[in-house]
N, C-alpha and C positions, 0 to 999 in steps of 0.2 A: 532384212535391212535393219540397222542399227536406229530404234528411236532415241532421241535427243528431246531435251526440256533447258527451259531456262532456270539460275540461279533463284532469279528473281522467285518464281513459282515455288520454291520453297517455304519464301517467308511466311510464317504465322503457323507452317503447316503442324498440324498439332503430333506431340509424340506421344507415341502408344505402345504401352511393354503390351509381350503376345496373350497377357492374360485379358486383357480392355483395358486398363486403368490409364485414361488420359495422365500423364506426369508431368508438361509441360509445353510449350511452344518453339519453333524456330524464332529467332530472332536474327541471325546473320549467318551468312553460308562464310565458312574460313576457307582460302585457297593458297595452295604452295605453289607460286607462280614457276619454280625451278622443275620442280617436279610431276607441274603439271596436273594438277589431281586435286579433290575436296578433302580437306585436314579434318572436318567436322564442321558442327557448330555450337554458335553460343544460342544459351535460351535465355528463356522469359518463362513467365507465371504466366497461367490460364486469366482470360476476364481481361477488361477495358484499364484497367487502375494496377495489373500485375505487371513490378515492374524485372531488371533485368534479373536474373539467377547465379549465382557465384556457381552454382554444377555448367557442365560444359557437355557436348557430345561428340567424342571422337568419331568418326567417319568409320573406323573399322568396329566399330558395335556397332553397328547401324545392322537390322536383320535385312531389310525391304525398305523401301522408299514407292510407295501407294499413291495414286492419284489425288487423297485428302490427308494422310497421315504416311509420318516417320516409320516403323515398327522395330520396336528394339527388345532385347529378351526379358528384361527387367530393371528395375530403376539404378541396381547397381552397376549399368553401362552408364551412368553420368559420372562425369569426373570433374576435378577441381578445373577452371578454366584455365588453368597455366597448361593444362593434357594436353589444348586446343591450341591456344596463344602461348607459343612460348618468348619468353623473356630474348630479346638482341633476335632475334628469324625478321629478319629485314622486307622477305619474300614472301611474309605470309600477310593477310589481312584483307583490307579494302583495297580493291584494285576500280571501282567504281570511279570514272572519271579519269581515270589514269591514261596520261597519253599513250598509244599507238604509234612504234616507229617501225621502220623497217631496217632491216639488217644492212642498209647502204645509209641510212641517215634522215631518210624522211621520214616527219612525219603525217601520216594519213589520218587521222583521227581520234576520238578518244573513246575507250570503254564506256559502255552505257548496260551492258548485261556480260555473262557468263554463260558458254554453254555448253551443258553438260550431259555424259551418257545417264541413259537411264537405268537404274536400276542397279546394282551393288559394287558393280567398278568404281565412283567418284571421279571416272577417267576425264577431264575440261577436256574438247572436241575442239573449241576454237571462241570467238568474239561477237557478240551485238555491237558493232561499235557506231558513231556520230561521224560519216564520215566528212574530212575536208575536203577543198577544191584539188588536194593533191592528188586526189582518188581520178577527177575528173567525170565526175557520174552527176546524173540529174537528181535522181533519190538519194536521201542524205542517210537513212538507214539501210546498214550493210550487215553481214553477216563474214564474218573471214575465217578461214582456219588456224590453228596455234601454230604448227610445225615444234620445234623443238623452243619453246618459249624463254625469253630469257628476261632476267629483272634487272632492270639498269637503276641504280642508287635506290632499289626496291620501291621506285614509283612508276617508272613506264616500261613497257612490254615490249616486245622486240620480237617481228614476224618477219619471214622469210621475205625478200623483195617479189617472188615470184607467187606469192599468197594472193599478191592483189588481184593474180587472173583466175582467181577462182571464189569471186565473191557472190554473195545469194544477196536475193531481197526478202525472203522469210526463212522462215526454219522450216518447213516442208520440204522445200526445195534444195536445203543445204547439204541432208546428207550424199547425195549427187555428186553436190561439191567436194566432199570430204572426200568420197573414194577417189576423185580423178586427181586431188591433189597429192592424195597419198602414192598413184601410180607414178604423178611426176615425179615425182620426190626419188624415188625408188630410181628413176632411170637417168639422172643425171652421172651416179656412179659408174653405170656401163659406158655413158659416154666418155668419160674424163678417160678411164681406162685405155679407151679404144685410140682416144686423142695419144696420150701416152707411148701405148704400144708403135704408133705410126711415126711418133718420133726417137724412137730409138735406132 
């Protein structure tokens, strides 16, 4: 079974080339909402008063991603922070707070976390989000899955209408969700098919 973590549980997490030498901190996880996936991130300096870093960490240096640290081969996997952020990418950045729509027009709520596979993919699985009353749910935190994500004027995200029947109330319970949304997903094309085939 595929473990899952939040974005959020990144932050501060300290990075470490394979020989020990702390080189610096997370300070924001970067996400390509098109492509689905962690771009990297930006850091920060060690300590209470260290403030942001002009080096950046692209997501494909990254060796391991560890319960308390990054691990990367050595300091020369940090790069300029444009590697990360790049200049006019509409799709990349803070998606924190960003409304929630679905691919008919409503919208259900707004991002409140990121969630992501563990471990060297950077693969986003799906949303923590704030839901609204268009959810129609007593608990106002949900959990949804991504489906094929899309960035609308690169501020709100855009999930499948049929995402909503596979919401979690924690992350334990989500990967569950993720498999049986992924089986739907899968068999709407047999159907369309079948519909097709009977009308010819």
């Amino acid at each position: 079974m595929n473990a899952y973590m939040l974005a959020s549980e990144l932050t501060k997490r300290v990075v470490v080339t394979l020989s020990g030498e702390a080189v610096a901190q997370v300070r924001d996880t970067v996400f390509d909402a098109r492509a689905g996936r962690i771009t990297g991130f930006t850091l920060s300096g060690r300590g209470l008063l260290a403030g942001p870093l002009k080096a950046s960490l692209p997501f494909c240096e990254v060796h391991a991603v560890g319960p308390s640290a990054v691990m990367i081969p050595g300091e020369a996997a940090l790069e300029k922070r444009e590697a990360v952020i790049g200049a006019g990418e509409a799709e990349r950045g803070q998606v924190i707070g960003a409304p929630v729509l679905t691919d008919q027009g409503t919208e259900i709520g707004t991002i409140q976390d990121v969630v992501v596979e563990a471990g060297r993919s950077g693969r986003v699985i799906g949303f923590e989000i704030a839901a609204n009353e268009n959810l129609d749910r007593e608990q106002r935190k949900a959990f949804i899955p991504r489906g094929e994500t899309l960035a609308v004027s690169g501020r709100a995200l855009v999930v499948p209408a049929h995402a909503r029947h596979f919401l979690a109330d924690d992350l334990p319970s989500f990967s569950a969700q993720v498999e049986a949304f992924r089986a739907h997903r899968a068999q709407p094309y047999a159907d369309t098919a079948t519909a097709e085939g009977g009308q010819a």
